[in-house]
ZAMARGU-4260 file (C-alpha; in steps of 0.2 Angstrom, whole numbers, plus 5000, padded with zeros to 4 digits):
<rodrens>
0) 5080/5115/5053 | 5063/5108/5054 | 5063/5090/5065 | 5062/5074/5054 | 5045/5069/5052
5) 5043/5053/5062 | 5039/5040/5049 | 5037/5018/5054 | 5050/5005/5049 | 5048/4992/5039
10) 5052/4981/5055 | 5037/4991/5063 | 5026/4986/5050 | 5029/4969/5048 | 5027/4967/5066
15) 5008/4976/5064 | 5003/4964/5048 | 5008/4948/5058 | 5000/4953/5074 | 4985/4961/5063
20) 4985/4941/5057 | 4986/4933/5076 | 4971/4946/5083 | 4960/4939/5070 | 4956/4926/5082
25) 4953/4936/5096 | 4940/4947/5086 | 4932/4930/5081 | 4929/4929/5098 | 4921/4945/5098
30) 4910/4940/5085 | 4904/4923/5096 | 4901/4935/5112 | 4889/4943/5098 | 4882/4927/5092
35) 4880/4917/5110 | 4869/4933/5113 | 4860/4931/5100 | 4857/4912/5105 | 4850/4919/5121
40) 4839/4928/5113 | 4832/4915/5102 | 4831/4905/5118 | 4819/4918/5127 | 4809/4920/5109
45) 4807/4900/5107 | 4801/4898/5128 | 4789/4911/5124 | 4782/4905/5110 | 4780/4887/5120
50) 4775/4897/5135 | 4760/4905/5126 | 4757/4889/5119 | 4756/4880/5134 | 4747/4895/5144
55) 4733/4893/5132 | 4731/4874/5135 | 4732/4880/5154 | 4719/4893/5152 | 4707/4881/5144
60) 4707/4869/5156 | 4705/4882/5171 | 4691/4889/5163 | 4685/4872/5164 | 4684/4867/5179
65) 4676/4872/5194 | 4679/4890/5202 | 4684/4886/5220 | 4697/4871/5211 | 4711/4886/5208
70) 4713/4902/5218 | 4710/4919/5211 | 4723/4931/5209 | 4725/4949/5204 | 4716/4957/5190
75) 4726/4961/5174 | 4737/4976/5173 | 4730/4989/5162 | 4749/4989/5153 | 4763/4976/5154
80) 4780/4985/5148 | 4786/4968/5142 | 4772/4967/5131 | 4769/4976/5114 | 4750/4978/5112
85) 4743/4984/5095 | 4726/4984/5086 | 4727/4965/5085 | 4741/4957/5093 | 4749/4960/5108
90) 4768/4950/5106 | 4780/4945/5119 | 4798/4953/5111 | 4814/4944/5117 | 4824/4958/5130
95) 4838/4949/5138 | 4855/4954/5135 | 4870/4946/5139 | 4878/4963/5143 | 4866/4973/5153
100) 4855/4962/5159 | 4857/4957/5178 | 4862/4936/5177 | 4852/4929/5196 | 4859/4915/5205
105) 4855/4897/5204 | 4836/4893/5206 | 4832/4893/5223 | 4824/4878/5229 | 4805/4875/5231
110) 4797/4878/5247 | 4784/4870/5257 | 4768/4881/5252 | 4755/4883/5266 | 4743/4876/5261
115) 4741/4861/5247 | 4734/4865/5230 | 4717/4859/5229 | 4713/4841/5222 | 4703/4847/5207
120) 4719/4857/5202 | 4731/4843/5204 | 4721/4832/5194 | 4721/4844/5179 | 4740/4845/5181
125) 4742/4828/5181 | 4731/4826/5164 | 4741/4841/5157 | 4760/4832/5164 | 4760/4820/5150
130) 4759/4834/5136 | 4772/4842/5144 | 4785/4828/5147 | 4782/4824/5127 | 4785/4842/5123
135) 4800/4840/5136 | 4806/4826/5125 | 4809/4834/5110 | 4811/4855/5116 | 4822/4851/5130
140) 4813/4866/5140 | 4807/4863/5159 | 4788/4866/5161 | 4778/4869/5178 | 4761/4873/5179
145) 4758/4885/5196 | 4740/4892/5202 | 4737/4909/5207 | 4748/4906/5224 | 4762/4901/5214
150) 4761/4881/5218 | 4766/4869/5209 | 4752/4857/5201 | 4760/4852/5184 | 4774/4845/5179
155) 4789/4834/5183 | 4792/4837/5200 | 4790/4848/5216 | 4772/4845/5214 | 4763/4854/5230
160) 4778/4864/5233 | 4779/4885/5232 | 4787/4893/5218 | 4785/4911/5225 | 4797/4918/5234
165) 4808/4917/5215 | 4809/4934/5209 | 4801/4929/5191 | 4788/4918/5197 | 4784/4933/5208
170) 4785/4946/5196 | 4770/4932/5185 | 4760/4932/5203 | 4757/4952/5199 | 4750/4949/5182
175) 4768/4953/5172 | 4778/4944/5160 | 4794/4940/5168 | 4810/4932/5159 | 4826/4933/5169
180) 4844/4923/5167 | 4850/4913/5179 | 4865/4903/5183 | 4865/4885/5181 | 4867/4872/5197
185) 4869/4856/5188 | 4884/4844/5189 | 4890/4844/5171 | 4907/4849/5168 | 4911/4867/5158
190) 4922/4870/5144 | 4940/4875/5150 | 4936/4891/5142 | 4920/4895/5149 | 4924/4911/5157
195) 4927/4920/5140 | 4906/4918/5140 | 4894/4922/5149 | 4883/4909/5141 | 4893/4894/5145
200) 4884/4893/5163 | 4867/4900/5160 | 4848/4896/5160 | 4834/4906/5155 | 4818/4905/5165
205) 4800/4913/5158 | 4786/4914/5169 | 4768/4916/5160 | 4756/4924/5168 | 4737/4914/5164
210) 4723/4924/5162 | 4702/4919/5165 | 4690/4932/5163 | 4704/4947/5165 | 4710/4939/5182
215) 4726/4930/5185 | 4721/4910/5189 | 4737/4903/5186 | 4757/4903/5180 | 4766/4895/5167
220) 4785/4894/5172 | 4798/4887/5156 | 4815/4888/5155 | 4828/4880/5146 | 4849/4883/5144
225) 4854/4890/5128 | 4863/4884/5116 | 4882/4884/5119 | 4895/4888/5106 | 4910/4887/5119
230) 4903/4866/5121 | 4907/4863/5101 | 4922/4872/5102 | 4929/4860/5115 | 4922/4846/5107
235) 4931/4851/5092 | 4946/4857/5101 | 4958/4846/5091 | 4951/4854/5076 | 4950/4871/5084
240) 4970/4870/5090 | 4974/4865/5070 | 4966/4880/5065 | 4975/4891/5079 | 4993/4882/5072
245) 4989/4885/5054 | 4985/4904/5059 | 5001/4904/5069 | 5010/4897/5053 | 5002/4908/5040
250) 5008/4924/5051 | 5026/4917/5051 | 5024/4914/5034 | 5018/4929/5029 | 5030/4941/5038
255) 5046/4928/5033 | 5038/4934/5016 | 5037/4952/5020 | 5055/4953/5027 | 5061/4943/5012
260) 5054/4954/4998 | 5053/4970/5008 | 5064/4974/5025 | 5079/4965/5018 | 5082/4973/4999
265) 5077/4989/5008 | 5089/4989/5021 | 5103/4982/5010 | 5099/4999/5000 | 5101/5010/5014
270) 5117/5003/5018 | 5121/5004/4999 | 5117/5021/4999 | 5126/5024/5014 | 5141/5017/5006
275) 5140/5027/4991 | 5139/5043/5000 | 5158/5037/5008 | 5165/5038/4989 | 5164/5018/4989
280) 5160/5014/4969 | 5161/4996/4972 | 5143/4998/4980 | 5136/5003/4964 | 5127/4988/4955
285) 5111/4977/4958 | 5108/4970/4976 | 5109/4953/4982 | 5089/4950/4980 | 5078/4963/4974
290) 5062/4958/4981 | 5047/4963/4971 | 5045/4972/4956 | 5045/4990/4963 | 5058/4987/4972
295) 5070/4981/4957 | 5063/4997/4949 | 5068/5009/4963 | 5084/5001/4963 | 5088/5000/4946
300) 5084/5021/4946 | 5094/5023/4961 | 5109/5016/4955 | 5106/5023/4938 | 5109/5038/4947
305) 5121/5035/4957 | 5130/5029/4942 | 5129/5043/4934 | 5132/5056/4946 | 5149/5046/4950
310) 5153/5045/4934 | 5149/5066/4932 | 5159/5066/4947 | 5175/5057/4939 | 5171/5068/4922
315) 5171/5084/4932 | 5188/5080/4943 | 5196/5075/4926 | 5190/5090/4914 | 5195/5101/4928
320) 5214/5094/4926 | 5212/5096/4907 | 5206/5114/4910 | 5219/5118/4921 | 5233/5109/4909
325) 5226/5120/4894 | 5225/5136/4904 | 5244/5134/4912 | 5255/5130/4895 | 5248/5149/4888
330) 5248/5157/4906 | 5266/5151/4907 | 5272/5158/4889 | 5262/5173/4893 | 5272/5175/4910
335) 5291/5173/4904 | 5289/5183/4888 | 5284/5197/4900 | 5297/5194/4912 | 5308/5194/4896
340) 5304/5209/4890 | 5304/5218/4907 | 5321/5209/4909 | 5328/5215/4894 | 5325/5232/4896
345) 5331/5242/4882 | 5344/5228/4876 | 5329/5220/4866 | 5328/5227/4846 | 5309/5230/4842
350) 5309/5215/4830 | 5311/5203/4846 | 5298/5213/4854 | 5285/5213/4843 | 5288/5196/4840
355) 5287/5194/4861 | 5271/5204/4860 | 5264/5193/4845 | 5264/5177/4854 | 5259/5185/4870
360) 5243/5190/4858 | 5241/5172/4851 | 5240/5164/4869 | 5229/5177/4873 | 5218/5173/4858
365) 5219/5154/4865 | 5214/5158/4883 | 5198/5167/4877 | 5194/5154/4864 | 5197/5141/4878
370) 5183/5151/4887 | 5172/5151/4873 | 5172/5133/4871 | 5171/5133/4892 | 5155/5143/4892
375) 5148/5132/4875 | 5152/5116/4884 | 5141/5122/4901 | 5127/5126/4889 | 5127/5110/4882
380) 5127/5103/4899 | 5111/5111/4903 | 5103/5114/4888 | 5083/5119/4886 | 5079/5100/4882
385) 5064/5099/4871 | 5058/5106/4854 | 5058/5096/4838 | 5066/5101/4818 | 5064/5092/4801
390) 5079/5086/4795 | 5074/5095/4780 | 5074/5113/4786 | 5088/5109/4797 | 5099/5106/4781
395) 5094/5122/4773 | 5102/5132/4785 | 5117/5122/4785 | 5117/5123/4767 | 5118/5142/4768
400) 5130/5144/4784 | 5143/5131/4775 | 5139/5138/4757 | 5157/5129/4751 | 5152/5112/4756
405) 5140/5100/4745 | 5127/5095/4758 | 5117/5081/4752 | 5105/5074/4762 | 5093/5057/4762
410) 5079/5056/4771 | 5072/5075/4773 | 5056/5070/4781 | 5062/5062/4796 | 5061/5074/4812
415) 5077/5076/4825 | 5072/5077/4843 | 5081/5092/4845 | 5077/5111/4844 | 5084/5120/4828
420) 5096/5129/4840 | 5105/5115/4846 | 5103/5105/4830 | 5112/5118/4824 | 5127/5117/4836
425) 5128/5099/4835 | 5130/5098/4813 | 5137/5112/4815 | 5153/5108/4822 | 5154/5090/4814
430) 5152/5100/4795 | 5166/5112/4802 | 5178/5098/4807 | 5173/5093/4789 | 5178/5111/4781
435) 5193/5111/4793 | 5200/5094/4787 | 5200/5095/4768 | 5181/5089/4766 | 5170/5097/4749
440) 5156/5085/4749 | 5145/5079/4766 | 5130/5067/4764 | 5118/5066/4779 | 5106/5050/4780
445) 5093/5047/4792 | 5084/5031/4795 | 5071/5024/4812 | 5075/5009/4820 | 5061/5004/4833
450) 5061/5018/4845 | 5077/5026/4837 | 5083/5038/4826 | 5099/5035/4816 | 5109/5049/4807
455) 5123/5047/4799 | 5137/5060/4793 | 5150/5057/4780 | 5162/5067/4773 | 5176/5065/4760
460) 5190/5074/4772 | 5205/5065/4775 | 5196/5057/4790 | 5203/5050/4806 | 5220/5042/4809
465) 5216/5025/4817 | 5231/5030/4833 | 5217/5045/4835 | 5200/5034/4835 | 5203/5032/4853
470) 5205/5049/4859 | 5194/5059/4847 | 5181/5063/4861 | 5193/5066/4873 | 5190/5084/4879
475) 5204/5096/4873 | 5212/5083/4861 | 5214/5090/4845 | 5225/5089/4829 | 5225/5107/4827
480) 5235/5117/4843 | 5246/5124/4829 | 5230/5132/4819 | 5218/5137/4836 | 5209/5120/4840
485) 5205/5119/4857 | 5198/5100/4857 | 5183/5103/4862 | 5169/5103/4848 | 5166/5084/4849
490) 5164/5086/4869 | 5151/5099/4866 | 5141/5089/4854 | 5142/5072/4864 | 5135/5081/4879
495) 5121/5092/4870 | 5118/5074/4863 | 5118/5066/4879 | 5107/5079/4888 | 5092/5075/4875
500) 5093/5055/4878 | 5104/5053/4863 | 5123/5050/4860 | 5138/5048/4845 | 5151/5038/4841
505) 5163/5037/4827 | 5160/5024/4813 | 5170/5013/4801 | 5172/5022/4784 | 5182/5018/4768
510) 5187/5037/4766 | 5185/5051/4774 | 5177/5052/4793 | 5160/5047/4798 | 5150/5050/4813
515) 5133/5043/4819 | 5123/5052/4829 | 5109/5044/4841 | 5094/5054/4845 | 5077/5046/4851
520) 5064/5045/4838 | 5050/5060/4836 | 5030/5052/4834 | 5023/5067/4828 | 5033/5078/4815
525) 5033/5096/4820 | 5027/5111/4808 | 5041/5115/4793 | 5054/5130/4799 | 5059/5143/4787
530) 5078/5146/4786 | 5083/5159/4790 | 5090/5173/4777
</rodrens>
């Protein structure tokens, strides 16, 4: 016996819908790790952008003023990697990563340089500091103007000082670009949830190499903290918890709904089932709450089912008493004539035995035709459903099988949902209770109704006694034991009927016996079948 395949529970999934809800968040967060990247990186492209700018004003006024006013430093590399040199341009792309790039301390303080900048120098940076406390104003970026020994000569402070030893202004000094990230030291509070981000507690810093004639003259050193999404959030935190209690409450709501309309019909099914399996009927009906429109459709099949196999179940438990009933009365006459005749030895005249033997015969005759009516009704049971017959052509070979009786027929063209076979067996045996019971004259009338074929089969007999309208489909119930009847035509023809979607019931009638049967209606008629001769 192969191992049941291991299949989730309804609990199970529930559980990976709501949680599915409550990570949504969390993979929001993913998303701003993404995005506060991306902040750096627009950061680093706008200090570039101002950086060139500035290194151009820088430049000019270098190249303005006299040689000795700002020392002379290396020449230009022949290739910088950070910079992308084309035909005509040669742009600065924005590299830092938030994931792989290295994140330096705080800025280390300025030091006391060696040697003061020269005046000249220090007054060009003052006529430039204006320009850039304005920009200052409105980009929020840091500027300082350096000369070729990385001292300070512009900007707003440490004027004089020595930015060198810093690994980006250091990196400038050589003739290469240099941006770097480095942690904040200033006083402001963070965001409680800072350390989710990286970004929270960062600074960018650019240092721009300045170029005269091919030889480094001077530094332009920017930076400026990037714009921080984890800062909204906590500004917004009242709005921020909302949201996280609405996502909380749309989880709930959703798996209450789930268990509701799925776990709950589903489990009270099993246990259903469960009960069914025990023999206990009562558990056959429509649950408490169905749920969803599947389930009410699985449910409905399921007891349909259930119904039908307990029903088949009671049907089978009482023919087998009926069978067993029919079979014992001639057994038992069968078993005391022979144990009168072997009793009587030669005491009993030929007359008695032959009469003995007669009736030994008869029951005989019974049994087999008990059988018959056995093996007929298993047929109908499990017939080969499917085929279709004209009513038509299924009355001209009734007409020539009961050749006494006057079969009239209305409505030729309508088409039974039955093969000719067992269209045959079923009209068969209602026109030979007909023959049996006096009839001369049998009218069969078909008409549709919506989705439903209707015929109806009257004969002029002496009909049905109202004390037997109860029992007529009773299996082995019959009015004639004395003549061979074993009760078990109308069985036979209610449960081929049954077995192709259809059924039949008796009818009210003036005289004689009438009997509807119900058959499913045909779409399409089937070709005409020749009777046969």
């Amino acid at each position: 016996m192969q191992p049941d395949k291991w299949r989730p529970s309804i609990g199970m999934i529930t559980a990976a819908v709501i949680l599915s809800v409550l990570v949504l968040p969390l993979i929001g967060l993913i998303f701003f790790r993404l995005y506060e990247n991306q902040l750096v990186r627009q950061t680093e492209s706008e200090l570039i952008a101002q950086g060139a700018l500035m290194a151009a004003v820088y430049q000019s006024a270098i190249a303005q003023a006299p040689d000795d006013a700002f020392p002379i430093g290396v020449d230009r590399p022949l290739h910088d990697p950070a910079v992308e040199i084309d035909e005509r341009y040669a742009p600065i792309l924005p590299k830092l990563d938030l994931a792989s790039s290295r994140i330096l301390g705080p800025r280390p303080n300025a030091q006391i340089a060696v040697s003061p900048p020269s005046a000249e120098a220090l007054r060009i940076g003052a006529e430039l500091t204006p320009l850039i406390e304005q920009t200052q104003r409105t980009t929020l970026t840091g500027f300082r103007l350096l000369d070729a020994d990385g001292r300070v000569v512009g900007g707003r402070g440490d004027i004089g000082q020595s930015f060198a030893h810093m690994e980006e202004v250091r990196d400038a000094l050589q003739g290469r670009f240099s941006a770097v990230m480095r942690m904040r030291d200033d006083d402001s509070p963070p965001p409680p949830l800072y350390s989710i981000s990286r970004g929270a507690k960062i600074r960018v810093f650019v240092a721009f190499p300045v170029f005269v004639n091919d030889q480094l003259r001077g530094v332009v050193y920017v930076s400026r903290t990037p714009d921080n999404i984890l800062r909204n959030l906590y500004r917004e935190r009242d709005k921020v918890a909302a949201a996280a209690i609405a996502a909380l409450l749309a989880a709930l709501a959703i798996g209450a709904v789930f268990v509701r309309t799925i776990a709950r019909p589903m489990r009270e099914l099993a246990q259903r089932a469960e009960a069914i399996t025990k023999g206990q009927t009562e558990a056959i009906g429509p649950l408490s709450r169905h749920g969803t429109r599947e389930l009410a459709s699985l449910t409905q099949s399921f007891m349909s089912m259930a119904r039908r196999l307990s029903d088949r179940s009671t049907y089978l438990s009482t023919f087998a008493s009926h069978v067993s009933h029919e079979l014992k009365t001639p057994l038992t006459a069968i078993k005391g004539a022979a144990e009168l005749m072997r009793d009587a030895d030669t005491s009993m005249t030929q007359e008695e035995r032959e009469r003995f033997l007669s009736n030994v015969l008869a029951d005989v005759s019974r049994i087999s035709a008990l059988l018959d009516r056995l093996r007929e009704m298993a047929r109908a049971e499990n017939p080969q459903i499917g085929g279709a017959v004209r009513l038509g052509d299924l009355a001209a070979v009734l007409r020539e099988r009961f050749a006494a009786l006057d079969i009239v027929v209305d409505g030729e063209h309508q088409t039974l949902s039955l093969s000719l076979e067992n269209a045959q067996i079923v009209f068969g045996h209602l026109l030979d209770n007909s023959t049996r019971h006096g009839a001369k004259r049998v009218q069969i009338s078909a008409q549709t109704q919506g989705d439903t074929l209707l015929i109806r089969v009257t004969d002029d007999g002496v009909g049905v006694s109202p004390g037997n309208r109860e029992q007529i489909f009773d299996p082995f119930f019959t009015t004639r034991r004395a003549e061979g009847g074993t009760g078990m035509g109308l069985g036979i023809v209610r449960a081929l009927l049954r077995a192709h979607g259809g059924d039949i019931e008796l009818a009210e009638t003036d005289g004689g016996a009438a009997f509807v049967v119900v058959l499913p209606a045909v779409e399409a008629p089937p070709a005409p079948v020749r009777a046969a001769h």
